[in-house]
C-alpha positions as CSV (number, residue, x, y, z in Angstrom):
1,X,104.3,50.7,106.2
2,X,100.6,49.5,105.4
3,X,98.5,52.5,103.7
4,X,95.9,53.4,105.8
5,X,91.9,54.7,105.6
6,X,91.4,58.2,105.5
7,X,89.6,59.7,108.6
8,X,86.6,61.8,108.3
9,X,86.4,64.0,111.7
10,X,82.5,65.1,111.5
11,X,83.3,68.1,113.9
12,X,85.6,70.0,111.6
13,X,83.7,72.8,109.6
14,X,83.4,72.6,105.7
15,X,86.7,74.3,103.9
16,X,86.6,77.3,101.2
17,X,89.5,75.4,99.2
18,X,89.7,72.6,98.0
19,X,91.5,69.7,100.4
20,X,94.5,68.0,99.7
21,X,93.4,63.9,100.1
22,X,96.5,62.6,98.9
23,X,100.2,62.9,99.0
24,X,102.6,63.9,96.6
25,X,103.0,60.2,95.2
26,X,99.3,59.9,95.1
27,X,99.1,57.7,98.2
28,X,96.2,57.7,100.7
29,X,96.6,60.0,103.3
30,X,96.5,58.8,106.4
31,X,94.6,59.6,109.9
32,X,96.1,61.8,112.2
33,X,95.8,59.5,115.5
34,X,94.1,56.4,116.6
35,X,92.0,58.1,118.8
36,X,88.4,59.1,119.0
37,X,88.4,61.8,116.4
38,X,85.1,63.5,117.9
39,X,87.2,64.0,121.0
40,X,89.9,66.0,118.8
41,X,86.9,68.8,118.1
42,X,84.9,68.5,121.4
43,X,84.9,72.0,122.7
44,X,85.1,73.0,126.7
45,X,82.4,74.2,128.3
46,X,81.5,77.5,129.3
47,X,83.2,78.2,132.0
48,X,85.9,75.8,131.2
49,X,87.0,78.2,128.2
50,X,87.1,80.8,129.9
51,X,89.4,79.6,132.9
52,X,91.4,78.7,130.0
53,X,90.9,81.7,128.4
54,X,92.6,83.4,132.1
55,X,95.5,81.1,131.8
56,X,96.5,82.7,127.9
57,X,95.7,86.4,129.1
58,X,98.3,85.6,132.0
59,X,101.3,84.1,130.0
60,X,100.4,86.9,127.0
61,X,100.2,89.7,130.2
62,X,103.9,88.2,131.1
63,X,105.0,88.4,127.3
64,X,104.1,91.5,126.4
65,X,104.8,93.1,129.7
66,X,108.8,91.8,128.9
67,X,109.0,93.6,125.7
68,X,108.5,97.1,127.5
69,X,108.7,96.7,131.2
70,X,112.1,97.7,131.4
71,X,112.2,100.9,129.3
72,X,112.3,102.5,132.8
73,X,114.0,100.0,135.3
74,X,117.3,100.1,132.5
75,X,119.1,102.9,134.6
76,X,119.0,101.1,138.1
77,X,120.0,98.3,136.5
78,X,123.1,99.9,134.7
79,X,124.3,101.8,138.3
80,X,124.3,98.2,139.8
81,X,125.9,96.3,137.2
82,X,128.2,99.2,135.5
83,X,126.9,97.9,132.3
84,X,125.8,101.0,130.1
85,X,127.5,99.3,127.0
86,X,124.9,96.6,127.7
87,X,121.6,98.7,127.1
88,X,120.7,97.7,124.0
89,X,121.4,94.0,124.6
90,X,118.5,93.8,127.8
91,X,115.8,94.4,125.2
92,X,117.1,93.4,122.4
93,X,118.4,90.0,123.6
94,X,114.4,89.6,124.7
95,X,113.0,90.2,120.8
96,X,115.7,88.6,118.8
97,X,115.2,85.1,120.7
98,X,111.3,85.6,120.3
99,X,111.1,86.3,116.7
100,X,113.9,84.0,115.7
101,X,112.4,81.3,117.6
102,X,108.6,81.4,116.4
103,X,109.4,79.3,113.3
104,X,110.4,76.4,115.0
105,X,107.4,77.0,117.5
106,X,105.2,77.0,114.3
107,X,106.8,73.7,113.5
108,X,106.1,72.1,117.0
109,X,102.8,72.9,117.4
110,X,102.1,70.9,114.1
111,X,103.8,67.9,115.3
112,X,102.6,68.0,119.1
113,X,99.8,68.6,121.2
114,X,99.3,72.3,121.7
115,X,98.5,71.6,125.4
116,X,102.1,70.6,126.1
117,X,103.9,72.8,123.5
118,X,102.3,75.7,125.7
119,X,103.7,74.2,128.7
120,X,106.9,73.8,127.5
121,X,106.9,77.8,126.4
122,X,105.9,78.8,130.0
123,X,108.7,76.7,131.4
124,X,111.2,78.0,129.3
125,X,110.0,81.5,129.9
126,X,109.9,81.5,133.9
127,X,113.3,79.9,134.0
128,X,114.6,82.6,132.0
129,X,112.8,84.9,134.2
130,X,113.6,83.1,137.2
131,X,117.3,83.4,136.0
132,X,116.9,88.0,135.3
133,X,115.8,87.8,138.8
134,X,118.3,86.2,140.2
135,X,121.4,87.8,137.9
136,X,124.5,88.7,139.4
137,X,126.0,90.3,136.2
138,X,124.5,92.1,132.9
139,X,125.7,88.7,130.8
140,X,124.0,86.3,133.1
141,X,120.8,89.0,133.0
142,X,121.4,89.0,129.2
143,X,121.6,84.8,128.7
144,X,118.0,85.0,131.3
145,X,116.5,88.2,128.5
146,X,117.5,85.5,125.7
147,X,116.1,82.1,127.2
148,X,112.4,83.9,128.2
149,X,112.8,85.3,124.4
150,X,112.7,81.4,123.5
151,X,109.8,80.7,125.9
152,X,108.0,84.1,124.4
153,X,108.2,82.8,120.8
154,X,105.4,79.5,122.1
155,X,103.6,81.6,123.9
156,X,102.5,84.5,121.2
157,X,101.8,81.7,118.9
158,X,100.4,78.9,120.4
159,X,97.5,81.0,122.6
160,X,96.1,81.6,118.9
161,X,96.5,78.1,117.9
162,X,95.0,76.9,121.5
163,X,91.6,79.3,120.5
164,X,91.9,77.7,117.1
165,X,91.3,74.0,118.7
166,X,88.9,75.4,122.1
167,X,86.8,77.8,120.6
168,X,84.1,77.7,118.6
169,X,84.6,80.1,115.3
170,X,81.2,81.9,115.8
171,X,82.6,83.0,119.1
172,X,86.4,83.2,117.9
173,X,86.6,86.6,117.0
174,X,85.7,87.8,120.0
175,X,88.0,85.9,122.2
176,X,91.0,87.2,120.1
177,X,89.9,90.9,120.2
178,X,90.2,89.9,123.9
179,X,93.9,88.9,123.2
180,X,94.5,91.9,121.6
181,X,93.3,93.8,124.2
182,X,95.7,91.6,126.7
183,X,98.5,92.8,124.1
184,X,97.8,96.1,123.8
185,X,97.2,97.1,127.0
186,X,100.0,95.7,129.1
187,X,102.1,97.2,126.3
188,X,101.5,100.3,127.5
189,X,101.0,99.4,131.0
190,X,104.8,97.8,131.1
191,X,107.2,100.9,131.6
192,X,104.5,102.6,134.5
193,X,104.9,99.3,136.3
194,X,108.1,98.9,135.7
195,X,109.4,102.0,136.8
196,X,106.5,101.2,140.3
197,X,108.4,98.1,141.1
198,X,111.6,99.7,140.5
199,X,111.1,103.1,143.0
200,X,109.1,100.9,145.8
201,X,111.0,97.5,145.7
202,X,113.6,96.7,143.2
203,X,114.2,96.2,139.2
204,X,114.2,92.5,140.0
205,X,110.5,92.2,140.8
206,X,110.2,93.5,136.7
207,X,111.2,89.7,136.4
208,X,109.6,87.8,139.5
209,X,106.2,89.1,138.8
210,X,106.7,86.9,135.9
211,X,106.3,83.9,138.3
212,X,102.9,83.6,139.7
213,X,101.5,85.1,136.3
214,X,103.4,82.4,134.6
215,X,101.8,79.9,137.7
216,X,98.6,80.7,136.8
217,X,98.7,80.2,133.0
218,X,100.5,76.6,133.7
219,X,97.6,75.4,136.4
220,X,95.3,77.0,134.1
221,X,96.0,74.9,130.8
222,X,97.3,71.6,132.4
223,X,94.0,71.1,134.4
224,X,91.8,72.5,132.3
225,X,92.8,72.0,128.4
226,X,92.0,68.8,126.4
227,X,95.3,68.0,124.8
228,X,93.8,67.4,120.9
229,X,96.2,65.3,118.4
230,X,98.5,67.8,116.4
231,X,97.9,67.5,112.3
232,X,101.2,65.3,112.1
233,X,101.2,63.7,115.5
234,X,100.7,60.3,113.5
235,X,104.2,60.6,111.8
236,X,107.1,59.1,113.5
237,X,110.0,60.2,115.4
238,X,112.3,60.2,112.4
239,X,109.4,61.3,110.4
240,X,108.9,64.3,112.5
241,X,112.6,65.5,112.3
242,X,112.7,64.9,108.6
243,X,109.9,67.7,108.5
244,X,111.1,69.5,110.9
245,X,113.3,71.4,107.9
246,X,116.4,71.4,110.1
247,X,118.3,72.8,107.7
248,X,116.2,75.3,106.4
249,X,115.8,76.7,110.4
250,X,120.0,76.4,110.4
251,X,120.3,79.0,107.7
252,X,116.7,80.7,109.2
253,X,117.3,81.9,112.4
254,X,121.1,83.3,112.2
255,X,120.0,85.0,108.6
256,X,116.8,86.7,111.4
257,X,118.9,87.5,113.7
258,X,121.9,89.0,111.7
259,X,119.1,91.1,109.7
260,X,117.9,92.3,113.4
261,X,121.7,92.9,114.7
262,X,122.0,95.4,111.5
263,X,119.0,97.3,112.5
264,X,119.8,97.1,115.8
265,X,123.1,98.6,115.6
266,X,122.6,100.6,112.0
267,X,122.1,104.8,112.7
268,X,122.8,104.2,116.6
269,X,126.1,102.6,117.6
270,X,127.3,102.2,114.0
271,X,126.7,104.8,110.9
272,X,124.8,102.8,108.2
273,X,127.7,102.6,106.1
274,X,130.2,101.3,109.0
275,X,131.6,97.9,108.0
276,X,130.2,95.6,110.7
277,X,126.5,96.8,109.3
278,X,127.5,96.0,106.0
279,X,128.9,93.0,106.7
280,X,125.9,91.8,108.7
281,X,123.3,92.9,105.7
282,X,125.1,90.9,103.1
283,X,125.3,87.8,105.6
284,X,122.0,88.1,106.4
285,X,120.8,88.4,102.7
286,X,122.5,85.5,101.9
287,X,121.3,83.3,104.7
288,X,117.8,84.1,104.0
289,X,118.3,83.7,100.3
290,X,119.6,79.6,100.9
291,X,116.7,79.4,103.1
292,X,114.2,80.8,100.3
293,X,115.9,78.0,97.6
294,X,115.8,75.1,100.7
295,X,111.8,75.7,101.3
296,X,110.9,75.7,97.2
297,X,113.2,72.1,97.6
298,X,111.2,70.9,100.7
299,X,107.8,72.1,99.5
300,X,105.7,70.0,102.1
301,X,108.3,69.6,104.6
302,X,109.7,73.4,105.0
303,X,109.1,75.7,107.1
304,X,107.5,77.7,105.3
305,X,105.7,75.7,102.7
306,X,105.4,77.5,99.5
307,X,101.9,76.8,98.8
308,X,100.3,78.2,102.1
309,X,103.3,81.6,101.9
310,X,101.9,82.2,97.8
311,X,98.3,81.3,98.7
312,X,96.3,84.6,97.6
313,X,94.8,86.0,100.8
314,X,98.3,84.4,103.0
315,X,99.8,87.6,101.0
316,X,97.8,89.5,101.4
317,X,97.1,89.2,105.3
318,X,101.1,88.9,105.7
319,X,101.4,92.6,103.6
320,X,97.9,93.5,106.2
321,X,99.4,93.1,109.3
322,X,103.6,94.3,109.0
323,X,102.0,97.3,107.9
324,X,99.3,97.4,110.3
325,X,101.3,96.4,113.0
326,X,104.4,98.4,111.9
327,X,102.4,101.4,111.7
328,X,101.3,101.0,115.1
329,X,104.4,100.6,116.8
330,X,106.1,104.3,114.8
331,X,102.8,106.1,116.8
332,X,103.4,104.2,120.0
333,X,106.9,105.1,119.9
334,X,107.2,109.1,118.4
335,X,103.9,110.6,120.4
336,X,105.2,110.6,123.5
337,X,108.4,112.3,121.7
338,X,105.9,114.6,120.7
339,X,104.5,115.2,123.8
340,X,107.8,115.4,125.4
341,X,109.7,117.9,123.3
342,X,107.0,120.1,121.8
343,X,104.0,120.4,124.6
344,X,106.7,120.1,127.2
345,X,105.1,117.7,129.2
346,X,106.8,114.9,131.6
347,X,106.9,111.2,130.6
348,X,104.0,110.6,133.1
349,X,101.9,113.5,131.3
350,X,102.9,112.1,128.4
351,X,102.1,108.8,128.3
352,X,98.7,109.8,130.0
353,X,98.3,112.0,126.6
354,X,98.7,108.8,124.2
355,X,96.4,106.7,126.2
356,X,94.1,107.2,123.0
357,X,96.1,105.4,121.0
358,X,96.1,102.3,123.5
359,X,92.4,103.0,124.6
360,X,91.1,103.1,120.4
361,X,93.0,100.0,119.4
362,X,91.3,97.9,122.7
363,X,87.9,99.3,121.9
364,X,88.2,98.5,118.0
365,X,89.9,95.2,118.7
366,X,86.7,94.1,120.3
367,X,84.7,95.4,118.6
368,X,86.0,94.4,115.5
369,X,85.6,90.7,116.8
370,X,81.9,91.2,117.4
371,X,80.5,92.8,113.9
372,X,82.6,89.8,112.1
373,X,80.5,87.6,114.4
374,X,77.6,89.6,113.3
375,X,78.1,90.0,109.5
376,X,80.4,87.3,108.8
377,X,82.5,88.3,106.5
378,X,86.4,90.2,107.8
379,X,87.5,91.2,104.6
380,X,85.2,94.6,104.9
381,X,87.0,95.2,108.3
382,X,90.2,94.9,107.4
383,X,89.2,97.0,104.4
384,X,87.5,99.9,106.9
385,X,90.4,99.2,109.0
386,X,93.6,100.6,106.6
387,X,91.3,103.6,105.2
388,X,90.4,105.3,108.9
389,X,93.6,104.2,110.0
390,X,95.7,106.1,107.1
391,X,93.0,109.1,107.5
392,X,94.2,109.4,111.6
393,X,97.8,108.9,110.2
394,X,97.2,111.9,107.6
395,X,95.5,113.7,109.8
396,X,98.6,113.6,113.2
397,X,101.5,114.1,110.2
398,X,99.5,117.5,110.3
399,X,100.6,118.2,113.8
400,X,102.9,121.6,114.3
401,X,103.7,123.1,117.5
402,X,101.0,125.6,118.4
403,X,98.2,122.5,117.3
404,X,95.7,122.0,120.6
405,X,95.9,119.0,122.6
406,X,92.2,118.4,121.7
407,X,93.3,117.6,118.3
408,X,96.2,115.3,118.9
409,X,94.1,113.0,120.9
410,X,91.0,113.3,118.4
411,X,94.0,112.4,115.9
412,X,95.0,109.1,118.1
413,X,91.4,108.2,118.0
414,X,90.9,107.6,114.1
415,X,94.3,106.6,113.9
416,X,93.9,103.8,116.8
417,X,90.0,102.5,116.3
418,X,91.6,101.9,112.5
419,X,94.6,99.8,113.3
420,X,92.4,98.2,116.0
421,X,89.9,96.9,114.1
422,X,91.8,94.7,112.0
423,X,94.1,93.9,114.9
424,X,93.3,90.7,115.8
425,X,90.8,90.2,113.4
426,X,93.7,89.3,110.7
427,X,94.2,85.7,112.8
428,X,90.6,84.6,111.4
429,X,92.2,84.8,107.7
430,X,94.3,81.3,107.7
431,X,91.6,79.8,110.0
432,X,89.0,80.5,107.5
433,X,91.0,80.6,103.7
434,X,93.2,77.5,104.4
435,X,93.4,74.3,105.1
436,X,92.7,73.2,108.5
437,X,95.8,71.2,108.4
438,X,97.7,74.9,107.3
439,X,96.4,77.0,110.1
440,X,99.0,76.3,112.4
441,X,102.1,77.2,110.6
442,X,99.9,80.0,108.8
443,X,99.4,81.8,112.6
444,X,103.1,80.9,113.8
445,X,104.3,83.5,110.5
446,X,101.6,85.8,111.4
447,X,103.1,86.0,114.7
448,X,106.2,86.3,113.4
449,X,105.8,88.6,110.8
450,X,103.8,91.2,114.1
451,X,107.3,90.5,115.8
452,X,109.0,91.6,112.5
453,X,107.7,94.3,112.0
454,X,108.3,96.3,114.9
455,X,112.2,96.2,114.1
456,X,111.7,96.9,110.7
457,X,109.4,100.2,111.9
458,X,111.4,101.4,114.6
459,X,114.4,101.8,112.8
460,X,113.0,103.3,109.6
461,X,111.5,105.9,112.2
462,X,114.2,106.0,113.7
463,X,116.3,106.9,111.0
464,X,113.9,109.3,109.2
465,X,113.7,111.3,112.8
466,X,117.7,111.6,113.4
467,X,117.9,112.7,109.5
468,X,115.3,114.9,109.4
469,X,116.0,116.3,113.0
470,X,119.6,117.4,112.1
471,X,118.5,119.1,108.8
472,X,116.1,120.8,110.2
473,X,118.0,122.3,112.6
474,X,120.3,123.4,110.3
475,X,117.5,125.2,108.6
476,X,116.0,126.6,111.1
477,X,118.8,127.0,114.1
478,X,121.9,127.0,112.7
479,X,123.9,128.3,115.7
480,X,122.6,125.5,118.3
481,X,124.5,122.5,118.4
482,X,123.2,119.1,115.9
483,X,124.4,117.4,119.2
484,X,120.9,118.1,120.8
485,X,120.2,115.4,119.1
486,X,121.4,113.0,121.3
487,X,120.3,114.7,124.2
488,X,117.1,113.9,124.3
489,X,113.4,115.0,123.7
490,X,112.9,116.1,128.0
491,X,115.9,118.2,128.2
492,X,115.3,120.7,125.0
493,X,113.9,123.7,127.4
494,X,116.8,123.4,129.4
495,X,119.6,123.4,127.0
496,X,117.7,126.1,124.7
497,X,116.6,129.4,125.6
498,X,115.1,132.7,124.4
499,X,115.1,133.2,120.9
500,X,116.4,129.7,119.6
501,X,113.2,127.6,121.3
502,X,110.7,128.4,118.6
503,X,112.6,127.0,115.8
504,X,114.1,124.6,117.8
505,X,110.9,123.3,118.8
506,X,109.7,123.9,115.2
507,X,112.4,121.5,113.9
508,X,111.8,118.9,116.5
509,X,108.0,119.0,115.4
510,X,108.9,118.6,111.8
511,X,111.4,115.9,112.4
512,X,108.3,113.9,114.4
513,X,105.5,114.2,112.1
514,X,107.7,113.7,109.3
515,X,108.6,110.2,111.1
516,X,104.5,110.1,111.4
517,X,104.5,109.7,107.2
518,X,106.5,106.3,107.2
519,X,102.9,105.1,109.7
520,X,101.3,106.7,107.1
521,X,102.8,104.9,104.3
522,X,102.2,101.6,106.2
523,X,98.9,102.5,106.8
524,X,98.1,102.9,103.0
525,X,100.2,99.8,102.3
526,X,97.9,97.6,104.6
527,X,95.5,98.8,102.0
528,X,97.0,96.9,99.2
529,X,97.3,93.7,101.5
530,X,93.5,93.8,102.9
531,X,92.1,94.6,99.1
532,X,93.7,91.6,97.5
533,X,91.8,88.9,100.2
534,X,88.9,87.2,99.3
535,X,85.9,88.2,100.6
536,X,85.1,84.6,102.1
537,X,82.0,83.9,104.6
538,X,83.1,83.3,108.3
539,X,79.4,82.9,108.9
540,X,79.1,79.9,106.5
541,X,82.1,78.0,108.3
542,X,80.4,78.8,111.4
543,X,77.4,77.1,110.2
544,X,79.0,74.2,109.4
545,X,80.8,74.2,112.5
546,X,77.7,74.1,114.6
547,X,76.2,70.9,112.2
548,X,79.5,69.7,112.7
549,X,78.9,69.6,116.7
550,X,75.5,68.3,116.2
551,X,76.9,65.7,114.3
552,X,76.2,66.1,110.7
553,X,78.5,64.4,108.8
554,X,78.7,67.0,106.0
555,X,80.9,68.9,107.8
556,X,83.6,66.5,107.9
557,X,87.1,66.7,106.5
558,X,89.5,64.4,105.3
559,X,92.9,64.2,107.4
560,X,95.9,66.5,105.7
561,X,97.5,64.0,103.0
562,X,100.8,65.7,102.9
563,X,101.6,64.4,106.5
564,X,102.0,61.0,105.8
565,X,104.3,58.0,106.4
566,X,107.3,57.8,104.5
């Protein structure tokens, strides 16, 4: 095909690195659509963005509610179905899809409109809802978990990449402390509601709820949202499957999802050294190492291009936000343990008690969003963020039995404003330090490496507490039965009396804050990953952003060369 002039879109904010103008063979790149370029960058109004703004919160309320609403609904739906084998499979099922999926999501979004990718994503994930609701048996319940997975994996990614195109960077990080707060909140929020819905009307309105949430998101962005030209829109259908790295995503997503099934399984319904998790290690290892050597063949047209995953601050952000994130998810998980088991309180009490956590990281989130917007710079954030956040770690690894409650909430407090403030805040790295043309694949691993990390957390935790909890109690009770184990942090007071509580609950304590050092480890490893970014002005981008609106043409861009005709 004819070469074509390069396109300079005059709303597009100057770049911190230098821009790729040509392909590999040295050809001109070529513009992304035929359309008015000006109307790619034209923002919404006011009010405008923040009906849109609605329609994310409402399919991210639906997404995150998924991941935890059922915590408490899983026993009615085991005495109606008979399906306790099938436990782990009804969240599971849910996150494996998601996190698998995001890749190809990431991919997408580069080669269509984010507009209708969205749509797509809420689609997918209300028929999948629409199909838990309706389930007859666990497997049809379990194929509805998996298919609002798929839908789950557009949704996490592409609200970040629909702020990306719709709001203005000076006002960005505000917006996605908002997010954040969306996140955070109705992660906490799912297992109260879920276990409302499930006393007062049934487990299946865990799942319809979905539906009008979902309604609003869909009326929201159809009506409402410009749909811009993706980076490779211009390339054509055969084009667009040639970079769509189908073979890389074949050996991608079962080499995910056999890692997850090990972790899954591994230290719960399989010792570690059992076979099947061997098996599924090696399998995964090797699926994941063809994939590495298919994306250093593909360069350009991987998945994960090599030059945006080696790119200095991409490393460093990725390192950022598993740890911050993973670190995040241990606490969430082991203090209501702690509450349960040592303080004796019920899991409404409980949960009430860790609010901190929840209530710190909302509070930081947003504020975080608003002092980038005021000082321009995130690097320093980030920075602030791993140091308070591994001084609340420190400081709740410190916990023993007889500690006040005063001091395990102060605790959540330093811990939770530290992780917050870099929560969100970690999305403004790839929109800032890479190419435009970069972002979107950049966010769709950020996504997935938040996803990833709460697998890989979980069952390190998990396997730290079970290890530590049955030497302990060897140590400290040898007569009472390691079996407690599996028993259960609510019934300890019941099954252990007189004389054998206090080191009982002394073991138990041990066991939990020693789970409480592998957040603390993550929290100083965040350290290493927000240290190692480049301390690069938001504020200057944002001033080149608004001469870009006002139509100076210095804060044009040329079109990304790499997506080119063949």
């Amino acid at each position: 095909m004819p070469k074509r002039e390069s396109l300079t879109v005059p709303a597009t904010p100057p770049q911190h690195k230098p821009e790729v103008t040509s392909g590999d063979d040295g050809s001109e790149p070529l513009s992304a659509t035929e359309s008015d370029s000006k109307e790619h960058h034209e923002y919404p109004s006011l009010w405008q963005g923040i009906i849109v703004m609605i329609g994310l919160c409402s399919s991210l309320l639906c997404v995150s509610l998924d991941q935890t609403i059922l915590a408490t609904a899983i026993p009615r739906i085991t005495d109606e179905f008979h399906s306790l084998a099938d436990v782990g499979w009804y969240g599971s099922s849910y996150l494996f899809a998601t996190t698998a999926m995001q890749m190809v999501w990431g991919k997408l979004y580069t080669f269509y409109p984010a507009k209708w990718m969205f749509l797509v994503g809420i689609a997918i994930f209300e028929a999948g809802s629409l199909v838990c609701a309706l389930s007859r048996t666990s497997a049809i319940l379990i194929v509805g978990r998996s298919v609002s997975g798929m839908g789950a994996g557009s949704l996490s990614a592409g609200a970040i990449v629909i702020v990306t195109n719709t709001i203005p960077l000076r006002k960005r990080p505000i917006y996605l402390g908002f997010i954040g707060c969306v996140h955070t909140v109705t992660s906490v929020a799912g297992p109260l509601l879920g276990g409302v819905l499930t006393d007062h009307a049934s487990w299946r309105w865990c799942f319809y709820i979905n539906l009008p949430c979902g309604a609003v998101s869909f009326v929201a962005i159809l009506f409402l949202l410009k749909s811009n030209a993706a980076p490779a829109s211009h390339l054509t259908a055969k084009e667009k499957v040639l970079h769509m790295d189908l073979i890389g995503l074949f050996f991608f997503i079962p080499g995910v999802i056999s890692f997850l099934l090990a972790l899954e399984w591994g230290g719960s319904q399989y010792d570690w050294n059992n076979k099947r998790i061997i098996v599924l290690f090696v399998v995964s290892s090797l699926l994941l190492l063809i994939f590495t050597g298919v994306q250093v063949r593909q360069k350009d047209r991987a998945t994960l291009p090599p030059r945006i995953i080696t790119e200095r601050n991409m490393l460093g952000v990725l390192c950022y936000t598993i740890c911050n994130s993973g670190a995040l998810f241990v606490f969430t998980y082991y203090l209501p343990v702690w509450f349960q088991a040592i303080k004796g309180l019920s899991a409404t009490k409980s949960g009430l008690m860790s609010l901190p956590t929840e209530l710190g990281v909302v509070a930081a989130s947003l504020a975080g969003g608003v002092l980038v917007t005021i000082l321009g710079y995130y690097t320093p954030f980030l920075i602030t963020s791993s140091a308070i956040s591994s001084i609340g770690a420190g400081l709740l690894s410190t916990l023993v039995p007889t500690s006040g409650l005063g001091k395990s909430l102060g605790y959540q407090v330093v811990m939770s404003v530290g992780i917050g403030l870099g929560f969100q805040n970690a999305m403004l790295v790839p929109q800032v330090a890479l190419a435009p043309e970069d972002t979107i694949m950049a966010i769709a691993t950020l996504s997935f490496a938040h996803s990833f990390a709460s697998s890989i957390s979980l069952t390190i935790g998990q396997t730290v507490f079970h290890s530590g909890l049955v030497r302990h109690l060897r140590e400290m009770a040898p007569s009472v039965d390691a079996g407690l184990v599996r028993e259960g942090a609510t019934q300890l007071r019941e099954r252990v009396s007189g004389d054998m509580l206090e080191p009982v609950l002394r073991a138990y304590s041990l066991a939990v804050t020693q789970t409480f050092y592998v957040g603390l480890a993550m929290c100083l490893l965040s350290l290493l990953g927000s240290a190692s970014l480049q301390w690069l002005p938001v504020r200057e981008r944002m001033d080149g952003e608004k001469a870009g609106e006002d139509g100076d043409e210095s804060g044009g861009r040329s079109v990304p060369g790499h997506y080119r005709d063949s």
